[in-house]
N, C-alpha and C positions, 0 to 999 in steps of 0.2 A: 203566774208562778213560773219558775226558773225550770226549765229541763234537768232531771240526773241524767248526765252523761251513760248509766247503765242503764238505761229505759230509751235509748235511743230505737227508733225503730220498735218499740214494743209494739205499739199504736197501732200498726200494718197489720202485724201480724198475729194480735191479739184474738178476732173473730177466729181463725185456724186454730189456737191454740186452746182455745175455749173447745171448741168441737171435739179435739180431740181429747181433752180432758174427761167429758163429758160422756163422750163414746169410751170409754172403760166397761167392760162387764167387772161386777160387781165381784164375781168366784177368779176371774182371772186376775186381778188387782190383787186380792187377797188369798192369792192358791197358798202360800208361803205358810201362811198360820190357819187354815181353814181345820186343821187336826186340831187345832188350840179350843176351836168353840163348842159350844154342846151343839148335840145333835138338837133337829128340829123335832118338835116344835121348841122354838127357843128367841128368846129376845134378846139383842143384840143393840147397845148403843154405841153407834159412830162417831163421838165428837164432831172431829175432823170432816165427816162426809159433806158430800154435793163440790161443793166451789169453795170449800173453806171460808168461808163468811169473816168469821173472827179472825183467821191471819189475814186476810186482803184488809181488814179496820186495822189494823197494829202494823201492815205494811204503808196501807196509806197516811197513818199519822207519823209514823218514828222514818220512812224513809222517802216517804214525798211531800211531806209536810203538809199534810190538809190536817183541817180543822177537827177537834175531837168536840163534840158537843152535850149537852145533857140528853138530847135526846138519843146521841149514840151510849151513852153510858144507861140511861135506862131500857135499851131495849139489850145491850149484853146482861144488866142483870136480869133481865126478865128469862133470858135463853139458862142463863146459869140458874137462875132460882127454879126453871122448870124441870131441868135434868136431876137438881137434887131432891127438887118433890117427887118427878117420877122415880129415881131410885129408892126414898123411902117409901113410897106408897107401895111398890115392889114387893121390898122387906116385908114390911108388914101382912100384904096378903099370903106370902112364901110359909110366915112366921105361923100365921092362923090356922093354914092348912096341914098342921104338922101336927 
C-alpha cells in the first residue's frame, strides 16, 4: 500500500500519541459541558469514547484505503444495534417507573 504523504512519520510517533490520548482524565476532557449533565447517579453514553473505534474504521477506509469487510460492517451494526437497544430499554424502564 502507497504512503499518504500526511501520515508521514505517524508510525513513530503514534505509541506517544496513543498514551497521551488515553491519559486524559475523563472531568478534565469534559470540564466544558460537565453543567450540561445530570447529576449522579446518572447514565451517560459516550459515542465517541476510548480511541474512537468508528472514526479510526472511516479513517482507515476513506483515507488510507484499507479494506472494509463484512465483518467490519457487522460488528458496526452490532455496536449501533446495541446503543439503540440500550436507549430503548432505558425508555422503557424510566416510562414504567413513572
Amino acid at each position: 500500500m502507497a504512503r499518504v504523504p500526511g501520515t508521514a512519520g505517524y508510525a513513530d510517533e503514534a505509541p506517544v500519541l496513543f498514551k497521551r490520548y488515553e491519559g486524559r482524565d475523563f472531568a478534565q476532557v469534559h470540564e466544558p459541558i460537565l453543567n450540561l449533565l445530570s447529576p449522579a447517579p446518572a447514565r451517560v453514553l459516550d459515542i465517541g469514547a476510548g480511541t474512537g473505534l468508528a472514526l479510526r474504521m472511516i479513517v482507515a477506509v476513506m483515507i488510507l484505503g484499507e479494506a472494509f469487510t463484512i465483518w467490519h460492517a457487522l460488528g458496526t451494526a452490532l455496536v449501533i444495534g446495541g446503543s439503540v437497544w440500550f436507549a430503548r430499554t432505558e425508555r422503557r424502564v424510566r416510562q414504567a417507573a413513572v
